[in-house]
C-alpha positions in Angstrom: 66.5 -3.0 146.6 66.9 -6.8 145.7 65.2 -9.3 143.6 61.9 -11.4 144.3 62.9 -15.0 144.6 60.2 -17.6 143.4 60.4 -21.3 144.1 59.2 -22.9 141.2 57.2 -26.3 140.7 57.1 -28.3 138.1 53.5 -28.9 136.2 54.4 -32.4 135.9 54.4 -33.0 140.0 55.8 -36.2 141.7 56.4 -39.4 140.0 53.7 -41.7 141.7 54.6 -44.7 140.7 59.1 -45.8 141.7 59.2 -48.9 139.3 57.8 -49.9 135.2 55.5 -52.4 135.5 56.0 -54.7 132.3 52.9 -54.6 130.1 50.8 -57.7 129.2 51.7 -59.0 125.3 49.2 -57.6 123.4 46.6 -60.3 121.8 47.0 -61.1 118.0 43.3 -60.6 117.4 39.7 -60.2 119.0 38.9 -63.7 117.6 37.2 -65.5 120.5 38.2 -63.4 123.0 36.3 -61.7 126.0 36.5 -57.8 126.2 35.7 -55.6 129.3 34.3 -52.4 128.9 35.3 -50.4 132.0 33.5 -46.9 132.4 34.0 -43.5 134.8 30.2 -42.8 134.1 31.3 -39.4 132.5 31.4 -38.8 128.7 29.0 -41.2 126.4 31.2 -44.2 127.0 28.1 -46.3 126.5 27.7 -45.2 122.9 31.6 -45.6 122.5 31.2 -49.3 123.8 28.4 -50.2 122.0 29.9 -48.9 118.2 32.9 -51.0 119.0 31.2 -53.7 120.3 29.4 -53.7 116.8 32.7 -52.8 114.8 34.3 -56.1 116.7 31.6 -58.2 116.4 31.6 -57.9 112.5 35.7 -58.1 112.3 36.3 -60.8 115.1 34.0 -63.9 115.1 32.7 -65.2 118.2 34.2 -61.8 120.1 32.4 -61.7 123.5 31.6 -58.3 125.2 31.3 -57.9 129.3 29.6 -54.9 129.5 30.6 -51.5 132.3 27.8 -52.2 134.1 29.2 -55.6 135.3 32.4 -53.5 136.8 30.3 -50.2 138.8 31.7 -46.6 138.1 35.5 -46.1 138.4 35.3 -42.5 138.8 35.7 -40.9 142.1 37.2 -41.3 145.5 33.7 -42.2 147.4 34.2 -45.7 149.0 32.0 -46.9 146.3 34.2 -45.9 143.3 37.2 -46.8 145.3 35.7 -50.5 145.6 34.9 -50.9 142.0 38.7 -50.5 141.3 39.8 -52.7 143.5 37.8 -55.5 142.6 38.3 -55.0 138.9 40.9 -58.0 138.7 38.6 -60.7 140.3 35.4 -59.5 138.6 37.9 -59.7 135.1 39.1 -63.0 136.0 35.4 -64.7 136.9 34.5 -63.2 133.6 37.8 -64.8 131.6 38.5 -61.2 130.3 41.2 -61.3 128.3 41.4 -57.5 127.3 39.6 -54.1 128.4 38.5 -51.1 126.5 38.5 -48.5 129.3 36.2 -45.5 128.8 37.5 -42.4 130.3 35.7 -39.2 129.1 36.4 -35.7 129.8 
């Protein structure tokens, strides 16, 4: 009688991605700044947006908000979703975003 063999796969899968991409430098402060909030439409990121946008508002003068509905959902793989992703960096740069808080719920 001989031994079962089992291929085995790792949980972490397939690196996606070959190369680092260097992160922006991160901003000093909120202080006259524009802030995206990008949302997958799934868990009460419009409550989350809005309780920052307060908590910013109070700590960073003349913070402005862009809110998710300016961006579309970014969840899914319908043509729609798909489209909202890609045109995340021109509707950022038309709107002189200079950070995002990106909702993703669970």
């Amino acid at each position: 009688m001989t031994e079962p063999v089992y291929e085995v796969v790792s949980p972490l899968g397939r690196r996606a991605v070959s190369e680092q991409t260097p992160l922006a430098p991160r901003l000093a402060d909120l202080a006259g700044r524009t802030v995206a909030f990008v949302w997958d439409h799934v868990f009460m990121g419009d409550v989350m947006f809005d309780r920052f946008a307060r908590a910013a508002a109070e700590r960073y003068p003349g913070v402005r908000f862009v809110g998710h509905e300016a961006f579309g959902n970014i969840h899914g793989t319908a043509e729609e979703e798909r489209q909202a992703v890609d045109l995340l960096p021109e509707r950022m740069r038309a709107d002189g975003v200079d950070a995002a808080a990106v909702g993703v719920g669970a």
